[in-house]
Backbone as numpy.savetxt, mean C-alpha at the origin, in Angstrom:
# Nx Ny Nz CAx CAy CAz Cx Cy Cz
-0.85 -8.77 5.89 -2.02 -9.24 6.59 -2.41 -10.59 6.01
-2.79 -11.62 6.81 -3.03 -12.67 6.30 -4.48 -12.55 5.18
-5.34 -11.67 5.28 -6.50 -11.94 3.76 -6.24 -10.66 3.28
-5.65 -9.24 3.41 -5.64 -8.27 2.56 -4.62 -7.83 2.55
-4.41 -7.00 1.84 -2.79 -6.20 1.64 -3.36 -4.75 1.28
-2.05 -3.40 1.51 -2.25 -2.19 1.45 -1.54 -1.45 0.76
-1.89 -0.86 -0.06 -0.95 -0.01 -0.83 -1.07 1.23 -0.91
-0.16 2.19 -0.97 -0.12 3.79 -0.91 0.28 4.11 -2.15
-0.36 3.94 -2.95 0.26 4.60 -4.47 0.12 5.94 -4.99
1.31 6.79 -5.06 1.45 7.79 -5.96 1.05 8.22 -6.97
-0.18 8.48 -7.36 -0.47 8.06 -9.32 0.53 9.68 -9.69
1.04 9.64 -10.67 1.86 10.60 -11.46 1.08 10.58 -12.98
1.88 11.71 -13.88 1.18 11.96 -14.70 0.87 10.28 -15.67
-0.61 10.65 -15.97 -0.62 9.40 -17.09 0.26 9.42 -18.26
0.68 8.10 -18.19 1.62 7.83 -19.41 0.63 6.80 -20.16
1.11 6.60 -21.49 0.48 5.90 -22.26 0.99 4.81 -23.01
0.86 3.82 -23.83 1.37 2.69 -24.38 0.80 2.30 -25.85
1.52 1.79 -26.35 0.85 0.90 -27.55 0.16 -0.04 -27.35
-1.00 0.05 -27.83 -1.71 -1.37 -28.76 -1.55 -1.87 -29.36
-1.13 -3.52 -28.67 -0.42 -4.13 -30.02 -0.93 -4.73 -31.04
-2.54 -4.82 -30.68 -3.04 -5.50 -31.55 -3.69 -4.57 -32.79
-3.30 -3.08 -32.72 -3.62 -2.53 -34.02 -2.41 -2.36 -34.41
-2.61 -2.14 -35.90 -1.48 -1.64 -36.62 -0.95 0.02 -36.99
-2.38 0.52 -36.73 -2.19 1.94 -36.19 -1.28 2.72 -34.83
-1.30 1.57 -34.33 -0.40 1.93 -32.99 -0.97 2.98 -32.19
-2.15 2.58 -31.72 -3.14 3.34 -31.25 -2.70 3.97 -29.59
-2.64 5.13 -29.27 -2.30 4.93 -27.71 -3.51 4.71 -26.46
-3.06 4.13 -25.76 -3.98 3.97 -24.68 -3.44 4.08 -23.17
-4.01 4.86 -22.82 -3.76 4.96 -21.47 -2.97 4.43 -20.19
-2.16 4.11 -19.32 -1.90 3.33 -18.78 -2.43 3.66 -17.32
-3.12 2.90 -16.75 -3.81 3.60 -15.55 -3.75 2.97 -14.22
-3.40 3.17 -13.12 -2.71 2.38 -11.72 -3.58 1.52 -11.83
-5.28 1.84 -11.56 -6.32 0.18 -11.72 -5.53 -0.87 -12.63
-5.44 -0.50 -13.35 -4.90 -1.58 -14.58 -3.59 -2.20 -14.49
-2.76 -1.52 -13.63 -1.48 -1.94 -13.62 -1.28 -2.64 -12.46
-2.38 -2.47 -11.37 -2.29 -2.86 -9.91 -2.77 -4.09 -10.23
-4.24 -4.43 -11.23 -4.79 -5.49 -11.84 -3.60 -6.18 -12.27
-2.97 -6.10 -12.87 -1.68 -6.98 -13.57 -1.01 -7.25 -12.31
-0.68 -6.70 -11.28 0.38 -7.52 -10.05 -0.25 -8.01 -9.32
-1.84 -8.04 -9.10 -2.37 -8.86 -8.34 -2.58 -10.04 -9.46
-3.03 -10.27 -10.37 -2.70 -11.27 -11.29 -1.97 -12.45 -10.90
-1.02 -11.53 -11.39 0.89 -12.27 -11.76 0.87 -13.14 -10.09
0.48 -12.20 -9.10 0.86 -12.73 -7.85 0.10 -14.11 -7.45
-1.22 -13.47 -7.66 -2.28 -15.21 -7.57 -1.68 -15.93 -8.22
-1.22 -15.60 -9.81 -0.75 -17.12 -10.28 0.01 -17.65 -9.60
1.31 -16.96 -9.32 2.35 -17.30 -8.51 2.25 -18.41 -7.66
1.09 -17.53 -6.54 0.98 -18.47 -5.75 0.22 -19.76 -5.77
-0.65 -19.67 -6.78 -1.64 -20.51 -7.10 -0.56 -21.73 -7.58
0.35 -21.32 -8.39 0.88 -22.33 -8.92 2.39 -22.80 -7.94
2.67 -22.23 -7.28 4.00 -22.60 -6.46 2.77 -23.55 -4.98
1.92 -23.25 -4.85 1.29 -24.09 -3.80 0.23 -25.19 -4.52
-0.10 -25.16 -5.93 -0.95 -25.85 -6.13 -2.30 -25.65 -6.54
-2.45 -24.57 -5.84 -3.85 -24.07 -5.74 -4.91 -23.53 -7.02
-5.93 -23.16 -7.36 -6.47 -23.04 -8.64 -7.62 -21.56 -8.07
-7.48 -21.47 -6.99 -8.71 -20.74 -6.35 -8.60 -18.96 -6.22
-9.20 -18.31 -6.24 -9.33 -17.03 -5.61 -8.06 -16.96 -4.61
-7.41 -15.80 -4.42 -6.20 -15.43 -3.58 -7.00 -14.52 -2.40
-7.72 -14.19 -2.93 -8.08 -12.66 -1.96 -9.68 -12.37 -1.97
-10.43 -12.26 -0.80 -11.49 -12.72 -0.59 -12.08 -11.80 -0.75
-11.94 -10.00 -1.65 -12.87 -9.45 -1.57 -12.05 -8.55 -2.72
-12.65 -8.06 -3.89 -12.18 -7.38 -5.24 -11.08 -5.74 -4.20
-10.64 -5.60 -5.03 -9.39 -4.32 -5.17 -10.55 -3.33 -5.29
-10.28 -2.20 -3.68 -11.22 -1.21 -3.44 -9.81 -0.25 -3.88
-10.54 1.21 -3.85 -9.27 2.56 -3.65 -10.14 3.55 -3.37
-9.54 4.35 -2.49 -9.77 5.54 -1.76 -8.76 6.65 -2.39
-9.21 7.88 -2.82 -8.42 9.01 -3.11 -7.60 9.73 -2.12
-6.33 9.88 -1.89 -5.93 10.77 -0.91 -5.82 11.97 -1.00
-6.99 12.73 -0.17 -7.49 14.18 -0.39 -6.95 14.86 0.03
-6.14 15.23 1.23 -5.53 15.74 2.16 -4.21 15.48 2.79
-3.39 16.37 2.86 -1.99 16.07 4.00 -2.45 15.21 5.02
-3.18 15.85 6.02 -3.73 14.94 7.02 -4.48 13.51 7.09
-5.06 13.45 5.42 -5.17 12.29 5.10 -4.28 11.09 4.92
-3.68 11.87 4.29 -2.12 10.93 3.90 -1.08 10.63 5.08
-0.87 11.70 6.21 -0.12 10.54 7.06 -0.63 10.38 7.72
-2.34 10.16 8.29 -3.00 8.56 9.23 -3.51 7.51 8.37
-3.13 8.06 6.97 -2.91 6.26 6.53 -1.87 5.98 5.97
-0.76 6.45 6.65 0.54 6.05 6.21 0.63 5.19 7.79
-0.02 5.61 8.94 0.21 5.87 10.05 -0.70 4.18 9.78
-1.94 4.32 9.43 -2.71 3.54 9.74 -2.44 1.92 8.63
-1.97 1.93 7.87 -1.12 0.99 7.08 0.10 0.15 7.64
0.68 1.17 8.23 1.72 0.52 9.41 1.32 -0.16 10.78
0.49 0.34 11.45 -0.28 0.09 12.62 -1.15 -1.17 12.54
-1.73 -1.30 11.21 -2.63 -2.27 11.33 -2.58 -3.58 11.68
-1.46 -4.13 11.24 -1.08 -5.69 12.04 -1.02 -5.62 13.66
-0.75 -4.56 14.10 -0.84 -4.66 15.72 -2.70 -4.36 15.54
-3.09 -3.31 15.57 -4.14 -3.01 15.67 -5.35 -4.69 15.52
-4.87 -5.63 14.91 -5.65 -7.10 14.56 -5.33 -7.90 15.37
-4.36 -7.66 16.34 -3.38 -8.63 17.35 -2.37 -9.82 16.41
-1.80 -9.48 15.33 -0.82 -10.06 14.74 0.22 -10.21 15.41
1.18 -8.79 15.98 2.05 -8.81 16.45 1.96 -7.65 17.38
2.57 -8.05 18.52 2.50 -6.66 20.03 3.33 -5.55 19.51
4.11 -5.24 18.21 4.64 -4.21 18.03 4.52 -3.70 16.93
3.92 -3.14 16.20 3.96 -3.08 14.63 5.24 -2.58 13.74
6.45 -1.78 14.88 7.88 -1.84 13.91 8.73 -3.23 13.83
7.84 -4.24 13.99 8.39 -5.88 13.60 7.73 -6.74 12.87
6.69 -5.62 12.32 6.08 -6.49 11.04 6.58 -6.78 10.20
7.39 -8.10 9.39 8.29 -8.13 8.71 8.14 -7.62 7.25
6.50 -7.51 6.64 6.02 -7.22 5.76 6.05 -5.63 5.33
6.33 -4.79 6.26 5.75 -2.56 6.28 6.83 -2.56 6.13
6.63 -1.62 5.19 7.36 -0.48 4.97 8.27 0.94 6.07
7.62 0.41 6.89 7.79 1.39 8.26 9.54 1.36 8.25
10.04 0.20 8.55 11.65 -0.10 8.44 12.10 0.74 7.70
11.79 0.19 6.48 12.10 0.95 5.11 12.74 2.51 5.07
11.89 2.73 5.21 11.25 4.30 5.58 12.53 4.99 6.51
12.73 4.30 7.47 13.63 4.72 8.28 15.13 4.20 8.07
15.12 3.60 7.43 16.39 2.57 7.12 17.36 3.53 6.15
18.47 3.40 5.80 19.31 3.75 5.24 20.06 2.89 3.58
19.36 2.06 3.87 19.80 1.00 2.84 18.72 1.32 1.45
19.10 1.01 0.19 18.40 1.11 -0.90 16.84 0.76 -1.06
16.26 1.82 -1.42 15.18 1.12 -1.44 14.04 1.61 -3.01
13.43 1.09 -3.41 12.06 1.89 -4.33 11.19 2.35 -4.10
10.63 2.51 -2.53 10.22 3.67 -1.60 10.69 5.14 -2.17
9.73 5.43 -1.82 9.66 7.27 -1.64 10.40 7.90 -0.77
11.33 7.08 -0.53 11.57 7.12 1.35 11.71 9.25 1.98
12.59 9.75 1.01 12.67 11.31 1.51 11.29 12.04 0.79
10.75 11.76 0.16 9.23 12.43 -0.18 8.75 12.04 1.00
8.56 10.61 1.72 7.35 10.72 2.71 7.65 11.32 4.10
8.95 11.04 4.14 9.74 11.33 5.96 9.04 13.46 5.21
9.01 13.61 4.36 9.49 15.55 4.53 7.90 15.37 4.63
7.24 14.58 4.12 5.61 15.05 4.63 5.32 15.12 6.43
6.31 13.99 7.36 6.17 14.32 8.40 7.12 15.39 9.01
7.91 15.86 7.78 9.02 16.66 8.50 10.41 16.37 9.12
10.53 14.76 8.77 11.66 14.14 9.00 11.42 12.89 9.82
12.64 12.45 9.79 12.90 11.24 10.32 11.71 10.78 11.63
12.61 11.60 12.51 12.20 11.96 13.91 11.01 11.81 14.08
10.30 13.26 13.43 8.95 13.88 13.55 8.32 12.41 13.01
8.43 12.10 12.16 7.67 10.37 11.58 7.81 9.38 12.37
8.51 9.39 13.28 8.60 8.12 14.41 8.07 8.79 15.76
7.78 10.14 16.18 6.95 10.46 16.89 5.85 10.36 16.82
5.63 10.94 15.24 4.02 10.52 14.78 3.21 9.18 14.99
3.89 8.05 14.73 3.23 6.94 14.71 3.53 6.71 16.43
4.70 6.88 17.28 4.16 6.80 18.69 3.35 7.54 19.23
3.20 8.59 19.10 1.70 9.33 19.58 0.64 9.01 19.16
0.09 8.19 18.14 -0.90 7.97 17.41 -1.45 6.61 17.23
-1.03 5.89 18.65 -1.30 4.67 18.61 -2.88 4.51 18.69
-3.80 5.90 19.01 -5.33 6.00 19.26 -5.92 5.73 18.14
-6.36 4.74 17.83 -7.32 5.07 16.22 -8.60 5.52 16.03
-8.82 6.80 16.77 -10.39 7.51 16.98 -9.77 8.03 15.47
-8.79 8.92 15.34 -8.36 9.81 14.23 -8.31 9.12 12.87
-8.63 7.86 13.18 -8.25 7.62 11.55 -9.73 6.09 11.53
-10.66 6.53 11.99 -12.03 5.63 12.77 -11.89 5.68 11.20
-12.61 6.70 10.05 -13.15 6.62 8.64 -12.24 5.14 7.74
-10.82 5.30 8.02 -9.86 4.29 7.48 -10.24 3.42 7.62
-10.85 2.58 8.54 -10.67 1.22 9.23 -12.22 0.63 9.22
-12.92 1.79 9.07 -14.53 0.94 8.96 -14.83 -0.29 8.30
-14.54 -0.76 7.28 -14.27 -2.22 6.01 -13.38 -3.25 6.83
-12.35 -2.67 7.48 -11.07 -3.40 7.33 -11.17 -4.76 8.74
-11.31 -5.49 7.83 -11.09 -6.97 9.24 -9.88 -7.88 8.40
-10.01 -8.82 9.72 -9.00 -9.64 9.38 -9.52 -10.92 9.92
């Protein structure tokens, strides 16, 4: 999306790390906020510095929502994919060059979840029915309340 980006993250069990600045070797936590903080970082600099720029990347701080439910989780798997059409980006959202949606269905290597998420819809199939039947976004209205472009 041209001002926000979306992520579906897995949190797994906490792992932990050294402190390097004690000599006790203290452990501390390692926690997705903190690690998501570090790639949005790295990325502003990136870009800040491959274009020049010195400014803010992203016009509104890193929100997160808990995923409570099955049904939660695929209309915003549903609704993550959808959303560049849903803004009038592009008339199709399986040609967003940016989603994961491809991915997902693709056969080629990936660091996707790819068979954890297809078995949440039940397969391949059933996951590419899902998002064509579900082009309505009454079902997933709570998702999208914040979200402009």
């Amino acid at each position: 999306m041209p001002n926000h980006v979306h992520f579906l993250v897995q949190v797994k069990e906490e792992q932990y790390l050294f402190k390097p600045s004690e000599m006790n070797q203290e452990l501390l936590p390692v926690t997705v906020q903190r690690q998501l903080s570090h790639l949005l970082n790295a990325f502003t600099k990136a870009m800040n510095a491959r274009y020049g720029r010195g400014d803010s990347l992203f016009q509104k701080r890193f929100r997160r929502k808990e995923v409570t439910s099955e049904a939660y989780f695929t209309r915003l798997v549903f609704y993550i994919h959808f959303n560049p059409q849903h803004h009038g980006l592009i008339p199709d959202f399986k040609e967003w060059p940016y989603s994961s949606y491809p991915s997902l269905l693709s056969k080629s290597k990936t660091n996707l979840e790819r068979n954890e998420v297809l078995s949440w819809f039940g397969g391949a199939h059933h996951f590419k029915t899902f998002h064509q039947d579900l082009a309505d976004f009454s079902s997933i209205h709570p998702l999208i309340e914040e979200d402009e472009v």
